[in-house]
Backbone bond lengths (Angstrom), bond angles and torsions (degrees), N, CA, C in turn:
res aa  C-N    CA-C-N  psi(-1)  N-CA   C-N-CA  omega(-1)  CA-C   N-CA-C  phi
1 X - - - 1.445 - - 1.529 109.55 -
2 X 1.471 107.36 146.08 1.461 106.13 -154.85 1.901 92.39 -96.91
3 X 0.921 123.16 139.99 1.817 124.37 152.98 1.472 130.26 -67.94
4 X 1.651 120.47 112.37 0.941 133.54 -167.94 1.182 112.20 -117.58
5 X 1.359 114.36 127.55 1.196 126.00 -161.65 1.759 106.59 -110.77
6 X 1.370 120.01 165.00 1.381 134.71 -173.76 1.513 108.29 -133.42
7 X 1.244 147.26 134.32 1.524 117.66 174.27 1.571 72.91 -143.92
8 X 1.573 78.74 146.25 1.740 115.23 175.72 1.305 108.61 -79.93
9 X 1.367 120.49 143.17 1.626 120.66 177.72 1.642 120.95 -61.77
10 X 1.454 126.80 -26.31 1.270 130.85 123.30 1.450 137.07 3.65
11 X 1.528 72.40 -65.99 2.114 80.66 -177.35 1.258 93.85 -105.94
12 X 0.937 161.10 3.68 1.665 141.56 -131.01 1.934 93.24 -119.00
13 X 1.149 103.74 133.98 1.397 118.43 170.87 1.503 115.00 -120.42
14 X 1.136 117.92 105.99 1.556 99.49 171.16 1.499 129.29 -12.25
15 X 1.277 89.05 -73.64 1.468 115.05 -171.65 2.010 108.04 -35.65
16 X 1.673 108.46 -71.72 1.366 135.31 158.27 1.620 93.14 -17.01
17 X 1.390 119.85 -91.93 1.287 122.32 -175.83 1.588 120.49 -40.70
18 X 1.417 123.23 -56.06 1.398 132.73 143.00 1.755 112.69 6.34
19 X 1.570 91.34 -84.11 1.471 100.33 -150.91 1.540 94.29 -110.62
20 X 1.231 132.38 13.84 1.668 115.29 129.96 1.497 125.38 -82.30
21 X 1.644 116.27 -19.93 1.666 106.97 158.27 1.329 108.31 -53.51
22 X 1.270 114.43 -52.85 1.614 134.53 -159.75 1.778 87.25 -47.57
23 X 0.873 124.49 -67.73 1.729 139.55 165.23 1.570 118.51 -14.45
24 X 1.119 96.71 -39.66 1.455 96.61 -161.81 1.869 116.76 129.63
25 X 1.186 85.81 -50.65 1.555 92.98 -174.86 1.587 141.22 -86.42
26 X 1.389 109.87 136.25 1.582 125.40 -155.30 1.468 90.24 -57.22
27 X 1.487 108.85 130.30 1.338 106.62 175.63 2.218 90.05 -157.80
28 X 1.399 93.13 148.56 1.771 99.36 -160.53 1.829 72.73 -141.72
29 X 1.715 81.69 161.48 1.794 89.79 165.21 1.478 115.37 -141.96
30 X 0.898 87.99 177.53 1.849 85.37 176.16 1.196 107.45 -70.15
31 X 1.082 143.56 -45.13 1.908 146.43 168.32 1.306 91.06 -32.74
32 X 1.799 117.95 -59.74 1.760 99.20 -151.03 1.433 88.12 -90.15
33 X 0.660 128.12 4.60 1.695 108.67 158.24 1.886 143.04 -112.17
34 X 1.352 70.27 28.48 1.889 96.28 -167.76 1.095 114.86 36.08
35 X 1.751 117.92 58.00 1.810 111.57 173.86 1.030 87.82 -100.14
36 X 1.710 161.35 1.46 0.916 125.21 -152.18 1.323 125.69 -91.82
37 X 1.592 105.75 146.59 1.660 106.12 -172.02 1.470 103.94 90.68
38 X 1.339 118.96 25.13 1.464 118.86 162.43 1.678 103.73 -100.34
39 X 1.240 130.24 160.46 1.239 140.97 142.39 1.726 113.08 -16.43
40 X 1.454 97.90 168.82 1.873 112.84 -172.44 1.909 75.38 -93.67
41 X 0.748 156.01 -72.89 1.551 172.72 151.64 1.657 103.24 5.92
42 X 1.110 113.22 -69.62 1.860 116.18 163.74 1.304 103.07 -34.11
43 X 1.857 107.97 -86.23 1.079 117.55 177.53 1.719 132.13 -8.09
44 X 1.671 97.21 -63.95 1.787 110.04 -179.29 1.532 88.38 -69.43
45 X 1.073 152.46 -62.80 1.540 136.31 -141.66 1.643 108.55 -65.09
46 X 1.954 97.23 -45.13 1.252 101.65 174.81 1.286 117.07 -43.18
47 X 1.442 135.93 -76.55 1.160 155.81 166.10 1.573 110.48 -17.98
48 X 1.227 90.04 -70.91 1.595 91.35 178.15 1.617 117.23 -55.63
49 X 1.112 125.28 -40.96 1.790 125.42 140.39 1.400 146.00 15.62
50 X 1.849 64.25 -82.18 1.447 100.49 167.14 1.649 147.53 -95.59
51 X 1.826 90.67 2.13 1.395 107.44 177.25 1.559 129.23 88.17
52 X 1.501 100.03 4.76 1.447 114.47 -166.32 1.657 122.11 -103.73
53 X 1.098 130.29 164.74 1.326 118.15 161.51 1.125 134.69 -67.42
54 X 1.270 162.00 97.40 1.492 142.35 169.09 1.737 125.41 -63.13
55 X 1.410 97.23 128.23 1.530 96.65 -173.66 1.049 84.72 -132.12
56 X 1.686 124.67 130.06 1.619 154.17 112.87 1.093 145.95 -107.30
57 X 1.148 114.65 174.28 1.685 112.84 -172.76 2.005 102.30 -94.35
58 X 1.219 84.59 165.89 1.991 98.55 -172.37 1.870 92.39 -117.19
C-alpha cells in the first residue's frame, strides 16, 4: 500500500510537494483540493475521509 500524503497550506511548499511527486509519492494539497482557509479540524476529517495523512505546521 502506497502512502498518501495531504499537506496543509501552512506547511505546504511548492517545492516539498514538487519533489515528493517527483519521488514517487501520492501527495495532494489543500490548493488542489480547494480546502483552503478551512480549520485544522476540516482539514483532519477531510483527510481522514480520504485515507490520507495530514501534515501541518503548529
Amino acid at each position: 500500500m502506497q502512502t498518501r500524503l495531504y499537506i496543509d497550506e501552512d506547511a505546504m511548499a511548492r517545492a516539498l510537494a514538487k519533489g515528493l511527486r517527483a519521488r514517487g509519492i501520492d501527495v495532494t494539497t489543500v490548493l488542489d483540493e480547494r480546502m483552503s482557509e478551512q480549520n485544522d479540524r476540516a482539514q483532519l476529517e477531510y483527510a481522514g475521509n480520504k485515507g490520507v495523512y495530514f501534515i501541518h505546521s503548529t
